[in-house]
VEXZADREN-681235 format. One record per residue (C-alpha): residue in one letter; x, y, z. Coordinates in pm, whole numbers, always signed. Example, Ala and Ser with C-alpha at 12.3 -4.5 7.8 and 13.67 -1.06 7.14 Angstrom:
! VEXZADREN-681235
[atom 'a', [+1230, -450, +780]],
[atom 's', [+1367, -106, +714]],
***
This chain:
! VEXZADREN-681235
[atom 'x', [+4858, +4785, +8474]],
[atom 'x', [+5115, +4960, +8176]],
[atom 'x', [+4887, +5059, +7846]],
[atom 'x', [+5042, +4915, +7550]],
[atom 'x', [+5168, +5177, +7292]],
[atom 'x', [+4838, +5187, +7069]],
[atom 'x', [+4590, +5202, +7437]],
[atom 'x', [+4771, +5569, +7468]],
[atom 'x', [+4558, +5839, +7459]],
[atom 'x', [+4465, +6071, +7158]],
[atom 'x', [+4575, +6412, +7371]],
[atom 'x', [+4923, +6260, +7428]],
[atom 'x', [+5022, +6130, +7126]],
[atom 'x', [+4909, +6477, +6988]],
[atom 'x', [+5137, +6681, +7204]],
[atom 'x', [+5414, +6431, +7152]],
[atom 'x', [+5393, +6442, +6779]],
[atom 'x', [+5282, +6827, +6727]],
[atom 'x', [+5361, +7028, +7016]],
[atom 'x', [+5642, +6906, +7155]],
[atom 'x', [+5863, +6950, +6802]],
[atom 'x', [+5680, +7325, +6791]],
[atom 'x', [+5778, +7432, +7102]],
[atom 'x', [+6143, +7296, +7054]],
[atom 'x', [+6174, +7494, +6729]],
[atom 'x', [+6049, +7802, +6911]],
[atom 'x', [+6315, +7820, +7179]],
[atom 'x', [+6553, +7769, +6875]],
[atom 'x', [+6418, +8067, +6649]],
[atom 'x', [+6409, +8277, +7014]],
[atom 'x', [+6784, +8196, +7057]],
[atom 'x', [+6882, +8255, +6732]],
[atom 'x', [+6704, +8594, +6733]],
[atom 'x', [+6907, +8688, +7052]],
[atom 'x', [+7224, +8628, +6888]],
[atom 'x', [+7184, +8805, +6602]],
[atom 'x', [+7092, +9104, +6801]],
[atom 'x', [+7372, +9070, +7070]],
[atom 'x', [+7627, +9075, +6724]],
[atom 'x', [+7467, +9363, +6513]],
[atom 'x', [+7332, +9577, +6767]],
[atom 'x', [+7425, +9908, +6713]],
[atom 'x', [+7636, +10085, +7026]],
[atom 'x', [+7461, +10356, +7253]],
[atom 'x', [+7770, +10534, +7357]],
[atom 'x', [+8006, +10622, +7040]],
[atom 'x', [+8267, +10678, +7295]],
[atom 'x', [+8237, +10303, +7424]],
[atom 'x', [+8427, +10220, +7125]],
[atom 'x', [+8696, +10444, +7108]],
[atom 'x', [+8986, +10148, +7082]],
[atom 'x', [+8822, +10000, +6826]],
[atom 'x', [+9009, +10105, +6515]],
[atom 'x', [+8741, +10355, +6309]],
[atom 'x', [+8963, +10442, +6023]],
[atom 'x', [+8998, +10805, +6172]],
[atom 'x', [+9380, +10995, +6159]],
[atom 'x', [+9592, +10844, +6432]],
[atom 'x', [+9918, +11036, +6291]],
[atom 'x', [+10155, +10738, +6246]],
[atom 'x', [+10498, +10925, +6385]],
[atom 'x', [+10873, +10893, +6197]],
[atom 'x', [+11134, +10979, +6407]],
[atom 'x', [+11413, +11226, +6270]],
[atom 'x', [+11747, +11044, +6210]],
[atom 'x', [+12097, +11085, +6092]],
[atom 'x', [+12152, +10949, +5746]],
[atom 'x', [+12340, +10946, +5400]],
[atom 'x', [+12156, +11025, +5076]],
[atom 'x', [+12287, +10979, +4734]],
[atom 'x', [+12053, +11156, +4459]],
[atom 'x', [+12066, +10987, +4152]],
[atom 'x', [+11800, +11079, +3891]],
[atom 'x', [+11718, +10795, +3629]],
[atom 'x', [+11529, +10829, +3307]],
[atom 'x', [+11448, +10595, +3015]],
[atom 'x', [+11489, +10692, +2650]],
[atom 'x', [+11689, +10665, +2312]],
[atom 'x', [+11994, +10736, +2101]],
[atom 'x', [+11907, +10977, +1852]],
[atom 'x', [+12073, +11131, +1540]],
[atom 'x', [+12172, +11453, +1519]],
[atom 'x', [+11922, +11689, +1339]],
[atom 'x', [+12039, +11772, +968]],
[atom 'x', [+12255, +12095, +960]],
[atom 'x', [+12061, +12351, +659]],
[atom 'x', [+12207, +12517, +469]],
[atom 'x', [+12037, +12857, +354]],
[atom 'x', [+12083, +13114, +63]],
[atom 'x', [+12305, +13404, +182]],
[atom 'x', [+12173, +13635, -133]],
[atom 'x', [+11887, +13643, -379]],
[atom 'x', [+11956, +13586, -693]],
[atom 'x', [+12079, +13273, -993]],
[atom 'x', [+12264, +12988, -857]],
[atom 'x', [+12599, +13033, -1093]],
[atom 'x', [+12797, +12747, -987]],
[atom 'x', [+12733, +12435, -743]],
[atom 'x', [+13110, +12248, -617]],
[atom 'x', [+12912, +12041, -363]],
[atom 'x', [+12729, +11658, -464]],
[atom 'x', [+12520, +11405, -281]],
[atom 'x', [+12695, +11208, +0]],
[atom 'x', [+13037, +11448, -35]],
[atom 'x', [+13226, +11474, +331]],
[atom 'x', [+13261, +11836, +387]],
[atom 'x', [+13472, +12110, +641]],
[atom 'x', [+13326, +12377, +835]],
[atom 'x', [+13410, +12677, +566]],
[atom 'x', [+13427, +12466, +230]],
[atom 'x', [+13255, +12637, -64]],
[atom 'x', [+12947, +12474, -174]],
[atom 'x', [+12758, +12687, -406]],
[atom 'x', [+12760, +13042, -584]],
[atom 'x', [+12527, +13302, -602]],
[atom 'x', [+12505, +13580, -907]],
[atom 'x', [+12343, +13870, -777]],
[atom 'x', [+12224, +14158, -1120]],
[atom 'x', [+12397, +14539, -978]],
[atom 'x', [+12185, +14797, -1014]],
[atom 'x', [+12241, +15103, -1260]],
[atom 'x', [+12531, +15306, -1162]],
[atom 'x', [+12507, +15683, -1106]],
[atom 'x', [+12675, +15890, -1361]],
[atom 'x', [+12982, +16058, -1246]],
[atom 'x', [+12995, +16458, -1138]],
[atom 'x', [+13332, +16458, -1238]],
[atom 'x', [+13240, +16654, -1599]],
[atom 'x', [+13022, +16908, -1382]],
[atom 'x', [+13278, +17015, -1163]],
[atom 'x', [+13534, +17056, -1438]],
[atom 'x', [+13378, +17401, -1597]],
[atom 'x', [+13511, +17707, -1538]],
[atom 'x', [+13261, +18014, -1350]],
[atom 'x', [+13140, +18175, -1724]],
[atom 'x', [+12830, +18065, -1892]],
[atom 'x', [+13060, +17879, -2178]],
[atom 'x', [+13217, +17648, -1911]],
[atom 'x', [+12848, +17561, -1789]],
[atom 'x', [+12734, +17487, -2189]],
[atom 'x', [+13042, +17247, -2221]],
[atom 'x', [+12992, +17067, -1874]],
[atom 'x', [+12659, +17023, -2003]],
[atom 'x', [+12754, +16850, -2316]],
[atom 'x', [+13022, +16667, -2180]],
[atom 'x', [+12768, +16498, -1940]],
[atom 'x', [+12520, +16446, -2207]],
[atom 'x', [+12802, +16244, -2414]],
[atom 'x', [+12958, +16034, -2128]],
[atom 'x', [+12836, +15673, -2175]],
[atom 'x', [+12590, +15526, -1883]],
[atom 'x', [+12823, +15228, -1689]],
[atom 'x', [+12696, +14891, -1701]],
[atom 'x', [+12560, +14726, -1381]],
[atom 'x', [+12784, +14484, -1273]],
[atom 'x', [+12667, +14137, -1085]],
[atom 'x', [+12814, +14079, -748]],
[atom 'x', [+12897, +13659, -643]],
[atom 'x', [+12854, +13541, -330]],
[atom 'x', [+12962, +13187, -205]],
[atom 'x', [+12776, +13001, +13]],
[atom 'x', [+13022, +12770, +287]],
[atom 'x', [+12956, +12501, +476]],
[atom 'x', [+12834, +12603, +837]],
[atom 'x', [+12952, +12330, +1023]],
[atom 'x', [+13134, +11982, +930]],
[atom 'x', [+12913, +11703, +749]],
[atom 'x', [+12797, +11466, +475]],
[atom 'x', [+12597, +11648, +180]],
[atom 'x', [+12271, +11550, +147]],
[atom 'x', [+12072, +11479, -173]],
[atom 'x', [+11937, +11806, -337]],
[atom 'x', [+11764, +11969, -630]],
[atom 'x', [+11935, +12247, -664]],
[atom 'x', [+12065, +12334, -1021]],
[atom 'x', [+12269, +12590, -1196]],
[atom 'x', [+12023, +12889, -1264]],
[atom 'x', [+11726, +12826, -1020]],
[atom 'x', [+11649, +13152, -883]],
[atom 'x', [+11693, +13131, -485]],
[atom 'x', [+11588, +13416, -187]],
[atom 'x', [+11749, +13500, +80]],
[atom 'x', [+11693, +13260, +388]],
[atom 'x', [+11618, +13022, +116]],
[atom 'x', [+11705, +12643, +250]],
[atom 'x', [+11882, +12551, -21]],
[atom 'x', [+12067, +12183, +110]],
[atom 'x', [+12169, +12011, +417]],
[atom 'x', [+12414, +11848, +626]],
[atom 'x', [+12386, +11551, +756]],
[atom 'x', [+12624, +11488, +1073]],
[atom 'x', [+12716, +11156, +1212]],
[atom 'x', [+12674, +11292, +1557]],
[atom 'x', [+12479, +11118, +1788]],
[atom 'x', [+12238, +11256, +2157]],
[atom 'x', [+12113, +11098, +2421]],
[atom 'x', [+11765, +11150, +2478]],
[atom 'x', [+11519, +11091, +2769]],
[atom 'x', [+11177, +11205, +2866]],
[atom 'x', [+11174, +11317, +3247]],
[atom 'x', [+10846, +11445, +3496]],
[atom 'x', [+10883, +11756, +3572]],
[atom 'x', [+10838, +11739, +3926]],
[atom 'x', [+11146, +11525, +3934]],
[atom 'x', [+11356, +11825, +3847]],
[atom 'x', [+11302, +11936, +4151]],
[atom 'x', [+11547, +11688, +4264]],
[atom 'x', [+11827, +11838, +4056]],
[atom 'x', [+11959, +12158, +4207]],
[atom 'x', [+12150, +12231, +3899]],
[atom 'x', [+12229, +12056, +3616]],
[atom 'x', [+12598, +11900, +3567]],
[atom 'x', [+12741, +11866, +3260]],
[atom 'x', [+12808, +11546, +3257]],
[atom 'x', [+12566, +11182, +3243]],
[atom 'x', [+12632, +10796, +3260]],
[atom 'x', [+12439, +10633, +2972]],
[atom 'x', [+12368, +10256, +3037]],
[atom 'x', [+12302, +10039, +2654]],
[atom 'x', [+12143, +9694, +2754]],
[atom 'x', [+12358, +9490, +2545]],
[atom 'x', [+12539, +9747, +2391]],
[atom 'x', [+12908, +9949, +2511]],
[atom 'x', [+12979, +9945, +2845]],
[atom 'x', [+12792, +10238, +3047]],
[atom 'x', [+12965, +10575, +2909]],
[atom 'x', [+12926, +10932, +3041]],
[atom 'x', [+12781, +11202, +2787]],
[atom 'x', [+12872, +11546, +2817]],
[atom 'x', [+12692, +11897, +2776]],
[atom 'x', [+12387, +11748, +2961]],
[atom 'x', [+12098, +12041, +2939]],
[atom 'x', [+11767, +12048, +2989]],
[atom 'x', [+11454, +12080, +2745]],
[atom 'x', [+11150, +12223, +2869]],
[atom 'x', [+10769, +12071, +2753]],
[atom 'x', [+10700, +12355, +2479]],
[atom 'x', [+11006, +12503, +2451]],
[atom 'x', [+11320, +12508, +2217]],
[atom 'x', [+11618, +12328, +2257]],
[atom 'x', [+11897, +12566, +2423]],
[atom 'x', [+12262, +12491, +2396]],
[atom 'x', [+12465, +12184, +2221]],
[atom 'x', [+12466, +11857, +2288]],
[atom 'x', [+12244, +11663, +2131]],
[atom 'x', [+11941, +11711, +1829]],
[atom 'x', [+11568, +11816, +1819]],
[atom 'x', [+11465, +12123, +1604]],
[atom 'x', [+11718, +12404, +1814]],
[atom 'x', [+11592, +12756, +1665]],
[atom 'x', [+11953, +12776, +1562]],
[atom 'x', [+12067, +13156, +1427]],
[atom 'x', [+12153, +13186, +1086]],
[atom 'x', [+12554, +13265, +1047]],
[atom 'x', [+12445, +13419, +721]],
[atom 'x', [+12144, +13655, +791]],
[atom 'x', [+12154, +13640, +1191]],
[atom 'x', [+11821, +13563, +1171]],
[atom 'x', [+11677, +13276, +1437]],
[atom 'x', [+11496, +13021, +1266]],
[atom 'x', [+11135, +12888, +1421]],
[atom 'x', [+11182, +12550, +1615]],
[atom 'x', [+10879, +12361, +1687]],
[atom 'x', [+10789, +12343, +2047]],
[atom 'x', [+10906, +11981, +2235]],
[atom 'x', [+10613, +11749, +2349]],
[atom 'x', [+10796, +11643, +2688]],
[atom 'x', [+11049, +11782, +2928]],
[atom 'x', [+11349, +11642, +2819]],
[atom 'x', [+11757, +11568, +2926]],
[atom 'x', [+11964, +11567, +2628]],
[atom 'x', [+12361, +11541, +2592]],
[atom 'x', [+12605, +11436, +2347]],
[atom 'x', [+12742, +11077, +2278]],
[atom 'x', [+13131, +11049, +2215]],
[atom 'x', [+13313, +10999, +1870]],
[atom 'x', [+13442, +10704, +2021]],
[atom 'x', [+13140, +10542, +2124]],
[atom 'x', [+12969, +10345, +1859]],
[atom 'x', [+12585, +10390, +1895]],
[atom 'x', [+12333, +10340, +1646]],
[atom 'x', [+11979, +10537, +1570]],
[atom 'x', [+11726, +10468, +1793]],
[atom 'x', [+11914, +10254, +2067]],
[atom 'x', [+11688, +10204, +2400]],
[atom 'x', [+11910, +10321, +2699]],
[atom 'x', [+11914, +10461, +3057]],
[atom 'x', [+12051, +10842, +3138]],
[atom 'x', [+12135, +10816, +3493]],
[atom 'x', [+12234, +11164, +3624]],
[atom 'x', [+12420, +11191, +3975]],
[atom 'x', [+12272, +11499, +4124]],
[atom 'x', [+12484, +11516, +4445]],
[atom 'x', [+12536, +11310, +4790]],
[atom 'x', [+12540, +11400, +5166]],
[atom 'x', [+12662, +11213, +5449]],
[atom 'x', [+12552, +11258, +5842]],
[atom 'x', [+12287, +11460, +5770]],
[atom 'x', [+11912, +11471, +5946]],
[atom 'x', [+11660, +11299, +5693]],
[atom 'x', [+11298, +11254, +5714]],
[atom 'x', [+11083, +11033, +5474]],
[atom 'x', [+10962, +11243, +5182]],
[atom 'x', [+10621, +11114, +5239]],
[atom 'x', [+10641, +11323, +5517]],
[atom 'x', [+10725, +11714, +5381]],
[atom 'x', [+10534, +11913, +5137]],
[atom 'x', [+10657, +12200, +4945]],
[atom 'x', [+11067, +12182, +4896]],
[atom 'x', [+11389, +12451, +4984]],
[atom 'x', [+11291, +12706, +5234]],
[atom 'x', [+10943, +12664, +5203]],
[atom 'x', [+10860, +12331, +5309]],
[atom 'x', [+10639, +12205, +5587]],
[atom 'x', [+10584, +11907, +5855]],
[atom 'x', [+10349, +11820, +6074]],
[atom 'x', [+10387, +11719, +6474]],
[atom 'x', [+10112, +11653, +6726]],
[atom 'x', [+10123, +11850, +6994]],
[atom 'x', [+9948, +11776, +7355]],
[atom 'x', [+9606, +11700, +7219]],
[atom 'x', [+9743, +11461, +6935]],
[atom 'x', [+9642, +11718, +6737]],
[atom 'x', [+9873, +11754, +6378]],
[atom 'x', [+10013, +12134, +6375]],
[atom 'x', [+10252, +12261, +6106]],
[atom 'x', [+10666, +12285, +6131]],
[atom 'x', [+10813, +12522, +5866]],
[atom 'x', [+11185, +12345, +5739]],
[atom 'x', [+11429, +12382, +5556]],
[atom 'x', [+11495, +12119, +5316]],
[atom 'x', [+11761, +11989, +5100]],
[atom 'x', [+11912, +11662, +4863]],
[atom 'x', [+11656, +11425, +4837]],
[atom 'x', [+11654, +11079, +4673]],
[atom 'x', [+11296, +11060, +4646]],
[atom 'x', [+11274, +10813, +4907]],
[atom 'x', [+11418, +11015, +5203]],
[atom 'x', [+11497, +11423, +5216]],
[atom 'x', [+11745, +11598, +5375]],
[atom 'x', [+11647, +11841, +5632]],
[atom 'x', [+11863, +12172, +5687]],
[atom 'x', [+11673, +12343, +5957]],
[atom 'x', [+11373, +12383, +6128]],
[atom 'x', [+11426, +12025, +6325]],
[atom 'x', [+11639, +11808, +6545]],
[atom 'x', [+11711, +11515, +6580]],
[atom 'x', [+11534, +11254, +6763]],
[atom 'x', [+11236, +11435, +6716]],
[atom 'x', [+10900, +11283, +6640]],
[atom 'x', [+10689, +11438, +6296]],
[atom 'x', [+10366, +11277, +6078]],
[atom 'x', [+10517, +10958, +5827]],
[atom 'x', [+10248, +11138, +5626]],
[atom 'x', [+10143, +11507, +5485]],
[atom 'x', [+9812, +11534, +5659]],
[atom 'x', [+9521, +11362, +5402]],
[atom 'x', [+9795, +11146, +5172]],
[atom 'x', [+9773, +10836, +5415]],
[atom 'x', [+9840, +10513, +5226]],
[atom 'x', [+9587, +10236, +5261]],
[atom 'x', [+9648, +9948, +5482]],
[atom 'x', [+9541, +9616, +5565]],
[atom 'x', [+9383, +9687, +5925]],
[atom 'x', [+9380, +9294, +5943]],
[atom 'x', [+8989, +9279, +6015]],
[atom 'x', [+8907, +9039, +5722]],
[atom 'x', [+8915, +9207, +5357]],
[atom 'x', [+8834, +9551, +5463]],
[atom 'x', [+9066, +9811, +5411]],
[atom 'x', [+9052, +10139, +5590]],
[atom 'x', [+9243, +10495, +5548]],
[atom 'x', [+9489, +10602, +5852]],
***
């Protein structure tokens, strides 16, 4: 006979209703558990894992090919005006006569302004000494004659200041009889001379063996690209050297010969000169692109993979172990992408992509992580 549902007994309903659902959710919690350790359990043997990328140095290799690099160094900067030109009192002394005014067009040479200078006392002349005879009576009238000769006058001197160099007067103060000094800036020129003027790292000289005297200046929206000339170079904290272009140049006085004091240059600097021709404004954005040389069928390397430059650079190899050791080379033009090499290597050799510790990082592809090579 079958017991209805209800004519169970207590003991079994119990385990149906409280054990049974226990003891499922224990195997459940133990298999859980066992996963989780099978997935995060740390490895015994470090070695077991040894293909497992670990973010240790590989040495990704480059091979050394034949190639063509064209150096072309490219800065960012302005159009600039030429500095004033000053003009400086030759002489102390009272301003006597003044031929220049405001906004007058002057020629290297053309007078601008005179100087009076006061002469000192002149010496009286030994003339009335000397003319006595050897007796005491020729002394006696010597004597006299000196005491009656009249004392000369002091006569001023004039001196004319020119124009040093070619340019447009600019607004002054100066006035007939103001007292001036020597070295005394007394006006200026303004030329309508225009530079070319762009900031440049310092390290990126490097890549300039010498500098040429010529650059291609690029105007967005301006002339079409035009090449500068008397290119030089301005060293972070030093003076301008040279012509070409503006900035506060320590020029020598063509009066005195005495240098003037420039004030040092914030930034490394190219500078050249703009052409007559070329009509440029003040203050012009351009780009100075200076060509610095090109080689054909040479052996390059990435640059990423030399330190140092010339005869003192260095590469790295592996050698038997997969060890990195050093290469001393020779290098050459570089483009700041690739370098030339001139010796120490051949090609189809195998060197570092990378200088030992300057590894870029790189997606490994093992989710979001990223790891150093």
């Amino acid at each position: 006979m079958t017991l209805a549902p209800d004519e169970r007994g207590p003991h079994v309903q119990t385990f149906r209703r409280v054990i049974l659902p226990i003891a499922y959710l224990l195997v459940l919690v133990v298999i859980a558990v066992s996963l989780a350790w099978l997935a995060f359990r740390p490895s015994a043997d470090p070695s077991a894992s040894e293909e497992f990328p670990t973010g240790e140095l590989l040495g990704t290799e480059t091979m050394v090919e034949r190639g063509t690099i064209e150096s072309r160094l490219t800065a960012s900067g302005t159009i600039a005006v030429v500095d004033p030109v000053p003009v400086k009192a030759t002489h102390s002394g009272t301003v006597n006569h003044i031929w220049a005014t405001p906004g007058q067009e002057v020629l290297q040479g053309a007078q601008l302004f005179q100087i009076r200078v006061e002469g000192e006392e002149a010496e009286p002349s030994a003339e009335g000494s000397a003319g006595g005879g050897p007796g005491a009576g020729g002394a006696e009238e010597g004597a006299e004659a000196a005491d009656a000769a009249p004392v000369p006058r002091a006569r001023p001197s004039y001196h004319t200041v020119v124009a040093p160099a070619d340019g447009t007067v600019d607004s002054f103060s100066l006035e007939v009889g103001d007292e001036v000094a020597k070295g005394d800036e007394a006006l200026t020129l303004s030329k309508r001379d225009y530079s070319a003027v762009a900031d440049i790292p310092p390290v990126d000289l490097y890549r300039l063996e010498t500098i040429p005297e010529e650059a291609e200046i690029t105007i967005t929206g301006g002339p079409a690209p035009f090449d500068c000339t008397g290119l030089r170079l301005v060293e972070a904290g030093a003076s301008p050297a040279g012509g070409g272009g503006g900035g506060n140049q320590g020029e020598v006085d063509p009066f005195t010969g005495e240098a003037s004091a420039p004030e040092s240059a914030g930034s490394t600097q190219l500078r050249c000169a703009v052409p007559e021709k070329v009509k440029v404004y003040n203050g012009l954005d351009m780009t100075l692109s200076v060509d610095s040389g090109t080689v054909e069928d040479v052996l390059v390397v990435p640059v990423t993979a030399v330190r140092g430059l010339g005869e003192d650079a260095v590469v790295w190899t592996l050698d038997e172990n997969g060890e990195p050791q050093e290469r001393e080379v020779t290098m050459g033009l570089s483009d700041g992408v690739q370098a030339e090499v001139r010796e120490g290597l051949e090609e189809g050799e195998m060197i570092l992509e990378y200088v030992p510790g300057t590894e870029p990082e790189e997606d490994m592809g093992f989710g979001e992580e990223e790891m150093m090579w």
